[in-house]
SEKEZA-95658 format. One record per atom (N, C-alpha, C): residue number from 1; residue in one letter; atom name; x, y, z. Coordinates in nm, 3 decimals. Layout:
BEGIN
<i:NUM aa:A at:CA east:X north:Y up:Z>
...
END
This chain:
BEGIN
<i:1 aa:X at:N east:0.085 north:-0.118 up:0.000>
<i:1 aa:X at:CA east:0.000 north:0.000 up:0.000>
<i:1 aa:X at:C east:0.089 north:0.123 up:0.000>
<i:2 aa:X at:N east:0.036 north:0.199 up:-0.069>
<i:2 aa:X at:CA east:0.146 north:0.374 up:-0.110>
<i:2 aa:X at:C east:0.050 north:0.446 up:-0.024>
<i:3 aa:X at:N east:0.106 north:0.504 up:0.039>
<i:3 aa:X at:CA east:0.089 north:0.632 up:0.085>
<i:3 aa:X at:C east:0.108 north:0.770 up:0.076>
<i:4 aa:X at:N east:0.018 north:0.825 up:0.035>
<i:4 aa:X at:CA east:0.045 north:0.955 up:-0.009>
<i:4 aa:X at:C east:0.040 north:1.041 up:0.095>
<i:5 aa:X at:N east:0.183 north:1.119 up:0.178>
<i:5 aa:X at:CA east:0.110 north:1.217 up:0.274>
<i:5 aa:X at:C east:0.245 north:1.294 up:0.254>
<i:6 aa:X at:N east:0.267 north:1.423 up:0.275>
<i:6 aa:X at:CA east:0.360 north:1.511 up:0.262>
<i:6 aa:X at:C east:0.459 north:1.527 up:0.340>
<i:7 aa:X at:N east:0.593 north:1.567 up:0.332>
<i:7 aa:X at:CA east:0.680 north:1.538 up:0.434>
<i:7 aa:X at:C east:0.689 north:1.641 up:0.545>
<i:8 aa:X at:N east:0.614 north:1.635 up:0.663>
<i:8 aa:X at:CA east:0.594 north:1.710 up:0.789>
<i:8 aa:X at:C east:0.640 north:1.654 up:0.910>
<i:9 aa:X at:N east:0.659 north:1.712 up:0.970>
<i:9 aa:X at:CA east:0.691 north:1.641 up:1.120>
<i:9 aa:X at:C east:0.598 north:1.592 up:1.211>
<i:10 aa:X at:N east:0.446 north:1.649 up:1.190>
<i:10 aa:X at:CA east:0.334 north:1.611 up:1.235>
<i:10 aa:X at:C east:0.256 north:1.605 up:1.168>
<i:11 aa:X at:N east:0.173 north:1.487 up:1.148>
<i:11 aa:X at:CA east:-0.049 north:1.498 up:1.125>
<i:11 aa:X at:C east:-0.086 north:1.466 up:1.205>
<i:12 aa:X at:N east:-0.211 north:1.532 up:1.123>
<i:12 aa:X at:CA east:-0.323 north:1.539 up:1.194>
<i:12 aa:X at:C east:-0.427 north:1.448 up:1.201>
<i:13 aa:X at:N east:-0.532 north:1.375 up:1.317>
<i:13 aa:X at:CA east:-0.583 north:1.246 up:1.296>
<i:13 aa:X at:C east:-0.692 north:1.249 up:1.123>
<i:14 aa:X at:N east:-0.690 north:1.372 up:1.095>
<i:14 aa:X at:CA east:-0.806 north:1.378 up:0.967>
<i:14 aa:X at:C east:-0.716 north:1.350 up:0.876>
<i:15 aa:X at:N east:-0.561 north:1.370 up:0.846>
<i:15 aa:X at:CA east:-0.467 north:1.391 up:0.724>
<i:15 aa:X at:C east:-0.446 north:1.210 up:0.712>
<i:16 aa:X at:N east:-0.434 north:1.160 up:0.837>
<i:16 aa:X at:CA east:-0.367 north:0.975 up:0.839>
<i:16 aa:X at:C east:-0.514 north:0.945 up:0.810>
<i:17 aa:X at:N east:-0.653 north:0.960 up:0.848>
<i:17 aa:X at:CA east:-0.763 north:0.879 up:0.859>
<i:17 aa:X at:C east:-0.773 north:0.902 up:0.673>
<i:18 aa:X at:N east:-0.761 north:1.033 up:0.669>
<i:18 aa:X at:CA east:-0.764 north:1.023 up:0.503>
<i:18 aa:X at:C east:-0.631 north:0.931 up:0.396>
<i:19 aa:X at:N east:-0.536 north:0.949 up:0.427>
<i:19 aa:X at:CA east:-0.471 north:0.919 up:0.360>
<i:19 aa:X at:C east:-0.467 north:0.746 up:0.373>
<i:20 aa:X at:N east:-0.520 north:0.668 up:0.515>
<i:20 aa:X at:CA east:-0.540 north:0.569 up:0.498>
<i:20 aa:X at:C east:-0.697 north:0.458 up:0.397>
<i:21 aa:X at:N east:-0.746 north:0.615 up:0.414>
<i:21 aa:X at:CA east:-0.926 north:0.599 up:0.386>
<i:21 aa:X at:C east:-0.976 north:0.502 up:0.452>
<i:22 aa:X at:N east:-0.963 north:0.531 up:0.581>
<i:22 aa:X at:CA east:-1.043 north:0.505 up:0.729>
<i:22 aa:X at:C east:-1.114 north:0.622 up:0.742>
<i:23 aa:X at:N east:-1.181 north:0.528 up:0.876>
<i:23 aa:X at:CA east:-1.214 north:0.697 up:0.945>
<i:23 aa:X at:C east:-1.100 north:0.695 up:1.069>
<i:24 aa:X at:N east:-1.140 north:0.846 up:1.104>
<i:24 aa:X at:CA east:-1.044 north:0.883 up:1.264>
<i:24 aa:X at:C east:-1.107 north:0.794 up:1.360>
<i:25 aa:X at:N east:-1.205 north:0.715 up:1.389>
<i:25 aa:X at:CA east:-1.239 north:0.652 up:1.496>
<i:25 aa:X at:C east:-1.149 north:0.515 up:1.513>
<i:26 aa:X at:N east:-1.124 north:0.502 up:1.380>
<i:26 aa:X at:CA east:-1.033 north:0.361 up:1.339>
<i:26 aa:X at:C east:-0.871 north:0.402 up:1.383>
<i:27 aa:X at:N east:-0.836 north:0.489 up:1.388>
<i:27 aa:X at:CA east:-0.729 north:0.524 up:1.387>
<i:27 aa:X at:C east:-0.711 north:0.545 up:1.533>
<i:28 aa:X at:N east:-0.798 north:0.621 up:1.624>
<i:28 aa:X at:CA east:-0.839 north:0.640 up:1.775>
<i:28 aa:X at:C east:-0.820 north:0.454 up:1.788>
<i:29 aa:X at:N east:-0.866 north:0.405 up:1.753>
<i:29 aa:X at:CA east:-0.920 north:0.273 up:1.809>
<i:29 aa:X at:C east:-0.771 north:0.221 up:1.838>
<i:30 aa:X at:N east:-0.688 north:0.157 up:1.682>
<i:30 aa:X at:CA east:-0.567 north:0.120 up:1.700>
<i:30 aa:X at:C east:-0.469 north:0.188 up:1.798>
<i:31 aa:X at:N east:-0.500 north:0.357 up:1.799>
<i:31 aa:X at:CA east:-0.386 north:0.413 up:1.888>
<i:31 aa:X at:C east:-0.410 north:0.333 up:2.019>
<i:32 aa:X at:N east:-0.579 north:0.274 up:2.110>
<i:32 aa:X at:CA east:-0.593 north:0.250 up:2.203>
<i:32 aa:X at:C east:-0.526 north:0.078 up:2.211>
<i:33 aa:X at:N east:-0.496 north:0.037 up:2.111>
<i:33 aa:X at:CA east:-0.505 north:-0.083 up:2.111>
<i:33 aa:X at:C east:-0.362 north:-0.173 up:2.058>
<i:34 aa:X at:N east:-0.286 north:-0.090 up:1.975>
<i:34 aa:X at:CA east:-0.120 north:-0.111 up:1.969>
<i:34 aa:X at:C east:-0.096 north:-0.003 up:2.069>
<i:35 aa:X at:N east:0.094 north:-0.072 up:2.139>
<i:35 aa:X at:CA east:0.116 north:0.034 up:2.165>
<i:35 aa:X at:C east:0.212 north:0.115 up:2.107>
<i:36 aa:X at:N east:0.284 north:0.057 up:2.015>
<i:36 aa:X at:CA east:0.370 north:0.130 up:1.894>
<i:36 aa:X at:C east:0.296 north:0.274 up:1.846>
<i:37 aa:X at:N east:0.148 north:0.275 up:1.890>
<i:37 aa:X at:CA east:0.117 north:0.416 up:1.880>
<i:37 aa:X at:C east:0.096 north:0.521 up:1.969>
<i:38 aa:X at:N east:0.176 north:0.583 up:1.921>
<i:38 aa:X at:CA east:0.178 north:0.703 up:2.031>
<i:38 aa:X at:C east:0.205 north:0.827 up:1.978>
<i:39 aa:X at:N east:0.061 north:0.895 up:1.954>
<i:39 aa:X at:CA east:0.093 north:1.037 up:1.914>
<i:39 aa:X at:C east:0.115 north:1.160 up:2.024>
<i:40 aa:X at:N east:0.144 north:1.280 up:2.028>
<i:40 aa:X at:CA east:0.161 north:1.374 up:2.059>
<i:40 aa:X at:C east:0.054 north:1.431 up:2.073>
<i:41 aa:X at:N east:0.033 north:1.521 up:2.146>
<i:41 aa:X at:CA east:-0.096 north:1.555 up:2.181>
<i:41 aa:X at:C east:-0.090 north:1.705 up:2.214>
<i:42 aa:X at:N east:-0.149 north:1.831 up:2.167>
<i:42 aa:X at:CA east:-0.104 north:1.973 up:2.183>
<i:42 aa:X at:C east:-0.179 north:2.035 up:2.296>
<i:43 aa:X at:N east:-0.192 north:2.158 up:2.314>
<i:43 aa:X at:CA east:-0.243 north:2.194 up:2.456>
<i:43 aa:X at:C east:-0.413 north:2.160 up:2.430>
<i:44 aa:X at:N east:-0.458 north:2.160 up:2.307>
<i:44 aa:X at:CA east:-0.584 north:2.164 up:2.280>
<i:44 aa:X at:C east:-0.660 north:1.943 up:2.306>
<i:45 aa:X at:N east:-0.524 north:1.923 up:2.268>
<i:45 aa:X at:CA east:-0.575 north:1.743 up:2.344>
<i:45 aa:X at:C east:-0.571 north:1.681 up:2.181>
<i:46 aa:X at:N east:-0.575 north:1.756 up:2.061>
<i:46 aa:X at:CA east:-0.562 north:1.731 up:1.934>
<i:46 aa:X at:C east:-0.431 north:1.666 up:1.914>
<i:47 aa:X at:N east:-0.469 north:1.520 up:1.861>
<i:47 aa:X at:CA east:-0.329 north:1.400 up:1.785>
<i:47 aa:X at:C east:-0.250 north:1.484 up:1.702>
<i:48 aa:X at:N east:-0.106 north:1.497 up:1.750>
<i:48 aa:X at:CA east:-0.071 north:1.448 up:1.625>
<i:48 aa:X at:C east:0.064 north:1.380 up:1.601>
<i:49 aa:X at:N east:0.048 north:1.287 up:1.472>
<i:49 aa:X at:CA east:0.133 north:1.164 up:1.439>
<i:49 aa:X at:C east:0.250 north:1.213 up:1.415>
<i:50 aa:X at:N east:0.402 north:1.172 up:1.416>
<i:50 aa:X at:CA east:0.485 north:1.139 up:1.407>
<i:50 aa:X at:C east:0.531 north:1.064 up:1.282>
<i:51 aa:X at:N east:0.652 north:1.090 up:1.177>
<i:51 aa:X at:CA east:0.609 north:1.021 up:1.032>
<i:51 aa:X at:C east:0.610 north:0.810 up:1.108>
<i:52 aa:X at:N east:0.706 north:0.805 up:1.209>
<i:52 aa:X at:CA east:0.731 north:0.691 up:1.295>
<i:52 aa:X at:C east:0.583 north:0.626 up:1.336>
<i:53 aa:X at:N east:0.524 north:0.697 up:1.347>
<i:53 aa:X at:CA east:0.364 north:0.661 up:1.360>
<i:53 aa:X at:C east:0.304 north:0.616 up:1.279>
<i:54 aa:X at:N east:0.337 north:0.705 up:1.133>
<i:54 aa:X at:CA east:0.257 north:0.672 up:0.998>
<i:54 aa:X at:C east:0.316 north:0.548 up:0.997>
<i:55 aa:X at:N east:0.465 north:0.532 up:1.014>
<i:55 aa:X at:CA east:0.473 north:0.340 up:0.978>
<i:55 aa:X at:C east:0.446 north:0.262 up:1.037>
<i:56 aa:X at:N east:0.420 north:0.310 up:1.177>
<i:56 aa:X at:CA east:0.368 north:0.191 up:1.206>
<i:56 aa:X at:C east:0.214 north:0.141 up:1.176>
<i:57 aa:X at:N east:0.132 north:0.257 up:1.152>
<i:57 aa:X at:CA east:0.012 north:0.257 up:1.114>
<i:57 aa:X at:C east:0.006 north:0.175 up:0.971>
<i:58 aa:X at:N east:0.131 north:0.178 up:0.906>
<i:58 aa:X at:CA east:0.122 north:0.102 up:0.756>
<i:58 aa:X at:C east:0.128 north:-0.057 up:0.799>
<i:59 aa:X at:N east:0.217 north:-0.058 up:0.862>
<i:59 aa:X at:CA east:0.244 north:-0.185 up:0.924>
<i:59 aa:X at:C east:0.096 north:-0.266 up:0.968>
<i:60 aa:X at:N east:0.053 north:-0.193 up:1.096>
<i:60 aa:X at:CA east:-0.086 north:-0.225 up:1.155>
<i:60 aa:X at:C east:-0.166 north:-0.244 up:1.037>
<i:61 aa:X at:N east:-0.190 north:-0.150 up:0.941>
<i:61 aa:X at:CA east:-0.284 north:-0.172 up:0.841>
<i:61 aa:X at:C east:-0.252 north:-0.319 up:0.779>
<i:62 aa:X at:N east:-0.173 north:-0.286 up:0.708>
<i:62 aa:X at:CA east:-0.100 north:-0.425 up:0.624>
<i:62 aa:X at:C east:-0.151 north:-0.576 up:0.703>
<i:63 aa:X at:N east:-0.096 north:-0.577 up:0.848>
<i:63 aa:X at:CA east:-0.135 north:-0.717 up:0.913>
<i:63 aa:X at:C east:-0.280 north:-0.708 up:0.934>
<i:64 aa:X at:N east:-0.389 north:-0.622 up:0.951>
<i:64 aa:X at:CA east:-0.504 north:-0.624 up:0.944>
<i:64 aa:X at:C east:-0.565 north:-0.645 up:0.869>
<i:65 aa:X at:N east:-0.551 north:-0.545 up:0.779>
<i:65 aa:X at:CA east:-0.666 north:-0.506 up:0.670>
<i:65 aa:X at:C east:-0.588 north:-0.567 up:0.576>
<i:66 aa:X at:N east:-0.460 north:-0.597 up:0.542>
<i:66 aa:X at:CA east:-0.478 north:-0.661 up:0.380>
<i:66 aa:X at:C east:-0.423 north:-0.817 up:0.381>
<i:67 aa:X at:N east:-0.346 north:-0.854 up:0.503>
<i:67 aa:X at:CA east:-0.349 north:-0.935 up:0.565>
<i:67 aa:X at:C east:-0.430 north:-1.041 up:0.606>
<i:68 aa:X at:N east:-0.541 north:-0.980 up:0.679>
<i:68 aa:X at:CA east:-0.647 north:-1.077 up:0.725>
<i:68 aa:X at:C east:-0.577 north:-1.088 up:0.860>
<i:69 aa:X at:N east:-0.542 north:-1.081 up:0.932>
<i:69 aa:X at:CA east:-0.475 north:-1.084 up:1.071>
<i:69 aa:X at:C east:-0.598 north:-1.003 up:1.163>
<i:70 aa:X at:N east:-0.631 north:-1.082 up:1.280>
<i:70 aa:X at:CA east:-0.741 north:-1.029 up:1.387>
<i:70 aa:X at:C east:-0.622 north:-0.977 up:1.464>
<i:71 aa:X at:N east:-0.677 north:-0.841 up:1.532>
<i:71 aa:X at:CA east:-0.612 north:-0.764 up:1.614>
<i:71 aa:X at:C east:-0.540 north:-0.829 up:1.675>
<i:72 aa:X at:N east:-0.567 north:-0.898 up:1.782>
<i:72 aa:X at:CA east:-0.491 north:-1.037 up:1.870>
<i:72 aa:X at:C east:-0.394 north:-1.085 up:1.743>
<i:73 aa:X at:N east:-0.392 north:-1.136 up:1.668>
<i:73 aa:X at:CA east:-0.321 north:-1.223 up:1.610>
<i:73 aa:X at:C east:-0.210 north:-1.116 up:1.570>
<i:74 aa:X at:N east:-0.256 north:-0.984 up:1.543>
<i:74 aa:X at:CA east:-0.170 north:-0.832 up:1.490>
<i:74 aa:X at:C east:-0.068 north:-0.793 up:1.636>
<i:75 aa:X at:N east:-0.122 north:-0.835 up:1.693>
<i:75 aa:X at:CA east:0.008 north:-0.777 up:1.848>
<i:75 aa:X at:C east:0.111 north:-0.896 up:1.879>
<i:76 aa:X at:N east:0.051 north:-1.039 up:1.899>
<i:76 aa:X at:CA east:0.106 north:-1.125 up:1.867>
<i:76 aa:X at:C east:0.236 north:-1.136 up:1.743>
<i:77 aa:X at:N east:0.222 north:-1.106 up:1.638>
<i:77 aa:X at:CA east:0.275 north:-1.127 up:1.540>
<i:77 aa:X at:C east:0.399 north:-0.982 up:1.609>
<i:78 aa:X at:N east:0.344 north:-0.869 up:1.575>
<i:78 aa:X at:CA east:0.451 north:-0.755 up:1.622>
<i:78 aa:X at:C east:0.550 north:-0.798 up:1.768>
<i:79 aa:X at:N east:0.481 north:-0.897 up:1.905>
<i:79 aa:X at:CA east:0.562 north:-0.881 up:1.987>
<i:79 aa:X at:C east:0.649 north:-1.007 up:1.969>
<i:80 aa:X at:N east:0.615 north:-1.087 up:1.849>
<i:80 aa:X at:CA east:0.702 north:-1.236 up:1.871>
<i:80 aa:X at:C east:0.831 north:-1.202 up:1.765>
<i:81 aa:X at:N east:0.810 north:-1.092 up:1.667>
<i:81 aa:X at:CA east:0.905 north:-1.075 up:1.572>
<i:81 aa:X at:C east:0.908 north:-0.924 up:1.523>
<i:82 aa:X at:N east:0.938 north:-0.815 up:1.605>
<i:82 aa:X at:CA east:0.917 north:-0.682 up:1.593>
<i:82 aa:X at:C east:0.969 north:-0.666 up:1.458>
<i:83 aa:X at:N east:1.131 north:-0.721 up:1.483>
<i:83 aa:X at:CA east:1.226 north:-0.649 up:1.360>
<i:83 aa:X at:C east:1.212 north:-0.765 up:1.214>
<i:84 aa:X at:N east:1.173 north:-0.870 up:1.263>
<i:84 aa:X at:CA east:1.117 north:-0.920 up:1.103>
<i:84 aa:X at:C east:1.027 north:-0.872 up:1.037>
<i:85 aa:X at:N east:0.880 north:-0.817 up:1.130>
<i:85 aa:X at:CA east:0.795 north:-0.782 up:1.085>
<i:85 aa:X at:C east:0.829 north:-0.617 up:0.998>
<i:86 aa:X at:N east:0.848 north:-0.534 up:1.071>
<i:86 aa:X at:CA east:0.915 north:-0.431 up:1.019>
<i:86 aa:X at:C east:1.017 north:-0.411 up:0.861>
<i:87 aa:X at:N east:1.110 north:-0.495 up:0.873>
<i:87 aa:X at:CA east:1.216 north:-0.507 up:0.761>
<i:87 aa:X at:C east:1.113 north:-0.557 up:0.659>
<i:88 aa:X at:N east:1.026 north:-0.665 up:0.667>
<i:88 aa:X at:CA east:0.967 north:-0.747 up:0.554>
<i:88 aa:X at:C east:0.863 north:-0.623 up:0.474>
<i:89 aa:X at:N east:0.801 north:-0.552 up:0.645>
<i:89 aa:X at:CA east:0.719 north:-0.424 up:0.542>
<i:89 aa:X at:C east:0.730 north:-0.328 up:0.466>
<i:90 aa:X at:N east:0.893 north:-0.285 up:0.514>
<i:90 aa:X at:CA east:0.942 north:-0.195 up:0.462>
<i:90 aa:X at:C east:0.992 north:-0.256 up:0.320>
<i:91 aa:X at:N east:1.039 north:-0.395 up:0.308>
<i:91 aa:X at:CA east:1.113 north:-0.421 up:0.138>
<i:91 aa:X at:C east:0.995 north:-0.409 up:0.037>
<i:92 aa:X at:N east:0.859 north:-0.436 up:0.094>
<i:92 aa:X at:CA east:0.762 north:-0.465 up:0.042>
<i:92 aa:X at:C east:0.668 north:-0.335 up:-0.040>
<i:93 aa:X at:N east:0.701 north:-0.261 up:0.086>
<i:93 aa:X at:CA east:0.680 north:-0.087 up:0.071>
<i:93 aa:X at:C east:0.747 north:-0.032 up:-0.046>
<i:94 aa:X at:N east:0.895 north:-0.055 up:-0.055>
<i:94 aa:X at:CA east:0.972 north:-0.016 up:-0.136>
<i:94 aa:X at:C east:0.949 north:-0.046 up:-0.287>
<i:95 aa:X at:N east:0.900 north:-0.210 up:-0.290>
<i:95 aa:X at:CA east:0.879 north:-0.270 up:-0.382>
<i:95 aa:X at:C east:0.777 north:-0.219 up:-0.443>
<i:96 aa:X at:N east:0.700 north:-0.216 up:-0.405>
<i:96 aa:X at:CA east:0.538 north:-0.135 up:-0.421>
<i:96 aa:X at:C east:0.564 north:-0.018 up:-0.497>
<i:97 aa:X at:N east:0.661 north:0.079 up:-0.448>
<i:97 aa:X at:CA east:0.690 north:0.203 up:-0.474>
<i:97 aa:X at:C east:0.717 north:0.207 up:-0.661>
<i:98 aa:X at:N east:0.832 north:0.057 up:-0.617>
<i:98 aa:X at:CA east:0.918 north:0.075 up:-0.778>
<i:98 aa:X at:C east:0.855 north:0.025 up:-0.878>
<i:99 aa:X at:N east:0.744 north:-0.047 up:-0.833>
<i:99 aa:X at:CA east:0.630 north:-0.189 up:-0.909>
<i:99 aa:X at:C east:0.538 north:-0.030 up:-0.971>
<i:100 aa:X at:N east:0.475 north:0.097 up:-0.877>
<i:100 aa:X at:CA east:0.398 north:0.205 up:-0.900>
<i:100 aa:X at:C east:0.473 north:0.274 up:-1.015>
<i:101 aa:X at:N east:0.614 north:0.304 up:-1.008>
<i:101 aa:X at:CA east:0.690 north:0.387 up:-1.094>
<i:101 aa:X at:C east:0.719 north:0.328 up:-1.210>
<i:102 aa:X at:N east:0.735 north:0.181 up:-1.259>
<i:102 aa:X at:CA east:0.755 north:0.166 up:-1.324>
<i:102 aa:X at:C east:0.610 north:0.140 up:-1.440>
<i:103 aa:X at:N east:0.502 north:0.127 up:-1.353>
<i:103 aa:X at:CA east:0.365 north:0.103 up:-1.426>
<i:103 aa:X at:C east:0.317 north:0.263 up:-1.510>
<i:104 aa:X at:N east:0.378 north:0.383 up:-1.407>
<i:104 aa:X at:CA east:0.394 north:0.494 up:-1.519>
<i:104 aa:X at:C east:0.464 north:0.519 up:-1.565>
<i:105 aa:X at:N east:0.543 north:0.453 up:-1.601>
<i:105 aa:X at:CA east:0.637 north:0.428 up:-1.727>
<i:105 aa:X at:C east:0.569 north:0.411 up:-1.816>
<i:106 aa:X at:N east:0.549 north:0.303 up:-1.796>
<i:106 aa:X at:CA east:0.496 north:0.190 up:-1.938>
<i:106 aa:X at:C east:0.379 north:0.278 up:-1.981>
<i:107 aa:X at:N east:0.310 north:0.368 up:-1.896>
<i:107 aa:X at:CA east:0.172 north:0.398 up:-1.970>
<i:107 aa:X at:C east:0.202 north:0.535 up:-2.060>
<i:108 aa:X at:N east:0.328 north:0.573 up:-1.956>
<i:108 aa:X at:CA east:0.340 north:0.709 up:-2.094>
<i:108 aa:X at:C east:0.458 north:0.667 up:-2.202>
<i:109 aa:X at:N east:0.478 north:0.565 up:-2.226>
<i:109 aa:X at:CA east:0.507 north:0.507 up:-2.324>
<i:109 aa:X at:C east:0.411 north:0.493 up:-2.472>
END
């Protein structure tokens, strides 16, 4: 999955709920429920993410939603193999990236 979000030091729970096309309640939910999430919070009590957040949120997504992985089975998996899980998402991420760039290639060909 690509993610489109701009390079900032913080978002906002509407910028990740969009860019994941969730809603923010989904995103509230996981923050309550991994603890790899942990946003920042301003005087007003308003999230906001960390780009370290957005990956892990790719991550979470990935073992959930495209995965098929039940929450339980999603914390499980992160606490039995943090840094496998991580490295495998990230080559995969990457791959994704170059699999996207090269498909607009071929079309403005």
């Amino acid at each position: 999955m690509h993610i489109e979000l701009p390079e900032k030091r913080y978002y906002k729970i509407g910028e990740v709920a969009k860019a994941f096309n969730v809603n923010t309640s989904l995103i509230r939910f996981w923050e309550k429920e991994f603890d790899i999430i942990k946003p920042k919070k301003n005087a007003k009590g308003n999230r906001l993410f960390t780009p370290e957040d957005i990956k892990n949120f790719k991550l979470i997504f990935n073992l959930v939603k495209e995965r098929g992985f039940t929450l339980d089975g999603a914390k499980q998996k992160l606490k039995k193999n943090p840094e496998g899980v991580f490295n495998n998402h990230e080559i995969i991420s990457k791959l994704e990236a170059v699999k996207a760039e090269l498909i607009k290639i071929k079309n403005q060909l």
